[in-house]
N, CA, C and O of each residue as an XYZ file, in Angstrom:
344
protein
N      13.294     -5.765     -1.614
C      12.160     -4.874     -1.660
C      11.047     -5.496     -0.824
O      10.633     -6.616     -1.123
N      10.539     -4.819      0.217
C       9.348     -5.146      0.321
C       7.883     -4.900      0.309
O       7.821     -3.683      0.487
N       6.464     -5.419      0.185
C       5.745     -5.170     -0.670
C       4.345     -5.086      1.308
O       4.377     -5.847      2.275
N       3.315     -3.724      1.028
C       2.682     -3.638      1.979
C       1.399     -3.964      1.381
O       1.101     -3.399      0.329
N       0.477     -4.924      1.987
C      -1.081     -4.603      1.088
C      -1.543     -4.434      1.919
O      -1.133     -4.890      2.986
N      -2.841     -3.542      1.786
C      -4.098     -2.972      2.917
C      -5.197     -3.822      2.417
O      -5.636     -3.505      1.312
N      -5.768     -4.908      3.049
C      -6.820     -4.876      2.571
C      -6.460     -6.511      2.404
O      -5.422     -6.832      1.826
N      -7.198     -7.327      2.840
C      -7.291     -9.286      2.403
C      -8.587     -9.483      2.427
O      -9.174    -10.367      3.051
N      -9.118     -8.535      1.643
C      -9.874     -9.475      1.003
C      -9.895    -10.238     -0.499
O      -8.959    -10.758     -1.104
N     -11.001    -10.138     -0.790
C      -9.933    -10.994     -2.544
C      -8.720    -10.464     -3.503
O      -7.829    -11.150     -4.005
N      -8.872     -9.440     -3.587
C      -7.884     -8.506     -3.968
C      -6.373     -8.821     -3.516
O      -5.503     -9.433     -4.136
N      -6.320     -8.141     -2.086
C      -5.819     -8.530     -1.287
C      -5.027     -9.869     -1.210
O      -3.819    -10.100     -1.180
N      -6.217    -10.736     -1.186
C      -5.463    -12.093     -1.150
C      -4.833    -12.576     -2.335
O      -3.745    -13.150     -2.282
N      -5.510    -12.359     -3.506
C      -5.021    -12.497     -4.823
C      -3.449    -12.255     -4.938
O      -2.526    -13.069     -4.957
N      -3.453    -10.663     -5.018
C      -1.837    -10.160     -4.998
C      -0.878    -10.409     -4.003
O       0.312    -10.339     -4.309
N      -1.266    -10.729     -2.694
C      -0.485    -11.809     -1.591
C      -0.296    -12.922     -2.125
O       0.897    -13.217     -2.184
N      -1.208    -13.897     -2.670
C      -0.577    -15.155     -3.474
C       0.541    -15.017     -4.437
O       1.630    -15.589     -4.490
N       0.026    -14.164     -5.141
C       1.381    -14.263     -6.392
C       2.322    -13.531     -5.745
O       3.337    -14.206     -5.922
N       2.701    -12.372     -4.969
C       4.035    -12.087     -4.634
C       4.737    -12.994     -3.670
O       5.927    -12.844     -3.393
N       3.864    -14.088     -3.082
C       4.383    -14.710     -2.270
C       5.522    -15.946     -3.189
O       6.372    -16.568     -2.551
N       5.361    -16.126     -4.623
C       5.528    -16.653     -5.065
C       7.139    -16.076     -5.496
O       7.904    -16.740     -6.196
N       7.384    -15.067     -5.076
C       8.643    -14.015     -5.740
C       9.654    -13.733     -4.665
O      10.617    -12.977     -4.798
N       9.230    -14.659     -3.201
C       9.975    -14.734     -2.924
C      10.860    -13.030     -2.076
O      11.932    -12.874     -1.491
N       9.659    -12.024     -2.460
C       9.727    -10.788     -1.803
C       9.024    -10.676     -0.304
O       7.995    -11.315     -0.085
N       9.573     -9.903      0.640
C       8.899     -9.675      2.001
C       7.729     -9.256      1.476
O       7.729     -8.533      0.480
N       6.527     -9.677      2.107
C       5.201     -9.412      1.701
C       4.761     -9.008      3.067
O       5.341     -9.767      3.843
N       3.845     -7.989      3.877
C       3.052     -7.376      4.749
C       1.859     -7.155      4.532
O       1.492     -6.208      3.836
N       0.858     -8.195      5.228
C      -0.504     -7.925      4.642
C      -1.433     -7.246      6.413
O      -1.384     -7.653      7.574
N      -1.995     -6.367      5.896
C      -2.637     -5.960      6.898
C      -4.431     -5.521      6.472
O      -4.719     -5.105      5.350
N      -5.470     -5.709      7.572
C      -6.702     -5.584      7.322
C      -7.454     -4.299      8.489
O      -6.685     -3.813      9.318
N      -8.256     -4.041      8.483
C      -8.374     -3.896      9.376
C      -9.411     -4.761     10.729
O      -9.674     -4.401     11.877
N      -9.730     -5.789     10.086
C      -9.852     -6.946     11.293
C      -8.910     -7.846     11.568
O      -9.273     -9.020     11.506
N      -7.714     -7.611     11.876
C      -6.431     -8.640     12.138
C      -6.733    -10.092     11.804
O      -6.066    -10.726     10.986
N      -7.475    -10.450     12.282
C      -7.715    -11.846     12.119
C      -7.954    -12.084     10.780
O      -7.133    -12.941     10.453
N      -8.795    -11.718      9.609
C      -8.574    -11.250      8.237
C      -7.297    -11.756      7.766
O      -7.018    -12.921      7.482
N      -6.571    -10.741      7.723
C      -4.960    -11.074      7.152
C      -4.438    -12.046      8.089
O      -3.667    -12.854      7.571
N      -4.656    -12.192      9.373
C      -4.063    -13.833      9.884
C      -4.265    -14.439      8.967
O      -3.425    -14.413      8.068
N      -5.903    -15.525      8.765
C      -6.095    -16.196      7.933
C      -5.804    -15.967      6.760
O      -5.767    -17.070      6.214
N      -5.510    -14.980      5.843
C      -4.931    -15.186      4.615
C      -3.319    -15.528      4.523
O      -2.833    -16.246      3.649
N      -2.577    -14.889      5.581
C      -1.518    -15.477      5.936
C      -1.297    -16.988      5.964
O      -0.497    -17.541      5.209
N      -2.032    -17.623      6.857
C      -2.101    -19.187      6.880
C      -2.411    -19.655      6.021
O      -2.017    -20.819      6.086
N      -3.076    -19.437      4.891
C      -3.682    -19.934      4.141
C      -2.589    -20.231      2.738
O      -2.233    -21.263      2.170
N      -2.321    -18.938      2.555
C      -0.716    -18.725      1.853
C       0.146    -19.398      2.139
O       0.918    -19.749      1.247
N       0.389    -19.922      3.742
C       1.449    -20.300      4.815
C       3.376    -20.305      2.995
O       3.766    -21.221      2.271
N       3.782    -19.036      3.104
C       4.385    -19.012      2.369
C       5.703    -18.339      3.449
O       5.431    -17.686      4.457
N       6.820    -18.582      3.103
C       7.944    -17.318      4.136
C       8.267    -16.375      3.220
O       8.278    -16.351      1.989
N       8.609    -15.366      4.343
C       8.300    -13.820      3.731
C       6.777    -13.233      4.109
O       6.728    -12.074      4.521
N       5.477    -14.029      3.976
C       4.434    -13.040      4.105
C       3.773    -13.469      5.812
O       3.666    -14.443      6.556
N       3.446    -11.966      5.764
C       3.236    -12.020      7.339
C       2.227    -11.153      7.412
O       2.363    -10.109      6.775
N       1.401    -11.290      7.930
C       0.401    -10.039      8.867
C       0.936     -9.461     10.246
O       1.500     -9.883     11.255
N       0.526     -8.449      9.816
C       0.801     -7.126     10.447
C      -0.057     -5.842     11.029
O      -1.260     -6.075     11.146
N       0.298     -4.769     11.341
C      -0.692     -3.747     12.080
C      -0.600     -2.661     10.946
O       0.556     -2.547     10.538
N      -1.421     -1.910     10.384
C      -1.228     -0.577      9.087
C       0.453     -0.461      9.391
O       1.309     -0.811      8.579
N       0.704      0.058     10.620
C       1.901      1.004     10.502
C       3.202      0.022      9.710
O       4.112      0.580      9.097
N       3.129     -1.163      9.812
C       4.466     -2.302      9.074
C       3.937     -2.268      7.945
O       4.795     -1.922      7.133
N       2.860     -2.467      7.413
C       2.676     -2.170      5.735
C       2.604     -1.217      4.809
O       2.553     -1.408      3.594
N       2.597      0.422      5.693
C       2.429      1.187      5.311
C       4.239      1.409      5.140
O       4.532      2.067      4.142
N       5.385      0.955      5.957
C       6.657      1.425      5.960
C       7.309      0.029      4.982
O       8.478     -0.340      5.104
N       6.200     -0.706      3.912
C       7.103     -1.033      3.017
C       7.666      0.161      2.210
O       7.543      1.386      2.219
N       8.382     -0.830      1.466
C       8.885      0.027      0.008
C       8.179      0.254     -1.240
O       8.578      0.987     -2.145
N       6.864     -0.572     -1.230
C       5.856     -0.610     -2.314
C       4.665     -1.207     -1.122
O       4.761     -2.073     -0.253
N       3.417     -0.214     -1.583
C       2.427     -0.592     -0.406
C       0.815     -0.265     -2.064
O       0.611      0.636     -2.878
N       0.174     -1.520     -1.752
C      -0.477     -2.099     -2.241
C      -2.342     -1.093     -1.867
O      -2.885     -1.727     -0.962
N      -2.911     -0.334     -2.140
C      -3.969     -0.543     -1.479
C      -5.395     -1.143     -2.215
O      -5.889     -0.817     -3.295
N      -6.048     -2.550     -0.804
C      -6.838     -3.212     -1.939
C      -8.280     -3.550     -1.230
O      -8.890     -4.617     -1.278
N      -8.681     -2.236     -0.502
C      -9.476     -2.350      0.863
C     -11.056     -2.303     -0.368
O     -10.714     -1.569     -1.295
N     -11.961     -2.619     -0.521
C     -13.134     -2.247     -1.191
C     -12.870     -0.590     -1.236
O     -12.285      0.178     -0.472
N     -13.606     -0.408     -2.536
C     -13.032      0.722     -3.699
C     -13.290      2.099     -2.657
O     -12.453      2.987     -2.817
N     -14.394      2.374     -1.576
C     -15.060      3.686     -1.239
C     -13.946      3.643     -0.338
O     -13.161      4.591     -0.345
N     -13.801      2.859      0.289
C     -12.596      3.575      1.260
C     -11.084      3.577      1.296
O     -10.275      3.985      2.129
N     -10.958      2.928      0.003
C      -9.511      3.370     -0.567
C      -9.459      5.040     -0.444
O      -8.764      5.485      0.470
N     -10.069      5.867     -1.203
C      -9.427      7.459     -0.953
C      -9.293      7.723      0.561
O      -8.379      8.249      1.197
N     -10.712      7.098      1.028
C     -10.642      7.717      2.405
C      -9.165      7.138      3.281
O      -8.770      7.876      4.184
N      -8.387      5.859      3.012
C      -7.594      5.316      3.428
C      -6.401      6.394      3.349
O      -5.978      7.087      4.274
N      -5.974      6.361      2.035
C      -5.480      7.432      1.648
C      -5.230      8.668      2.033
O      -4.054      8.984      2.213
N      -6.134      9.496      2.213
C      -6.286     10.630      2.732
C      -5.783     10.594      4.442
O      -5.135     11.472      5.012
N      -6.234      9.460      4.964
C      -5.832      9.311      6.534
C      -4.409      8.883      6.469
O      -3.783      8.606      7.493
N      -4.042      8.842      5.627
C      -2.393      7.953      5.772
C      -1.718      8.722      4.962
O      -0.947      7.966      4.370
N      -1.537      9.988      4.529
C      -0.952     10.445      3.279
C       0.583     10.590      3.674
O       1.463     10.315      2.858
N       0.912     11.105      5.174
C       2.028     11.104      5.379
C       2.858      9.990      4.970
O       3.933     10.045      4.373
N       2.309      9.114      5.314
C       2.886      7.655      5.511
C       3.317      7.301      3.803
O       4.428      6.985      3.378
N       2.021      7.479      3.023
C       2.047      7.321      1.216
C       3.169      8.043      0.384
O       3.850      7.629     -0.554
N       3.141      9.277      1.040
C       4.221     10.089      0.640
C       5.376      9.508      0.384
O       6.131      9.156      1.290
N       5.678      9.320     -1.057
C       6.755      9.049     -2.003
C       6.946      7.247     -2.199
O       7.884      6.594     -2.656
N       5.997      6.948     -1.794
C       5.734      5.624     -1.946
C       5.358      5.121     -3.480
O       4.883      5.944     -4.264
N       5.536      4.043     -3.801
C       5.263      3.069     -5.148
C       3.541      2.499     -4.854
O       2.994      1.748     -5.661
């Protein structure tokens, strides 16, 4: 299974730590790349990687953990993509 999160910031990074721990493909994406770089490195775990929306959005479980106002709006711009997602 693998797991998509939007969003590194604490949230973000939080639930990237512990799934990194499970040993599941993890995809963290921000929208300042460099963002999820550094939480990537920071993790430096295998399995989690930063990525561009479109690889985290085509996990199998996608995470969203962007600050609360633009979660719907995230949402709403990506619904195709959300569609039938965990």
């Amino acid at each position: 299974m693998s797991i998509g999160i939007v969003g590194a910031g604490n949230m973000g990074r939080s639930i990237a730590t512990q799934l990194a721990k499970t040993g599941k493909d993890v995809t963290l994406t921000d929208r300042n790349p460099g963002k999820a770089e550094a939480v990537v490195a920071e993790i430096a775990a295998d399995g989690v990687r930063a990525a561009d929306v479109s690889d985290a959005l085509a996990s199998d479980v996608v995470v969203l953990a962007p600050w609360y106002p633009g979660t719907t709006d995230f949402a709403g711009e990506h619904a195709a993509q959300l569609d039938g997602k965990i």
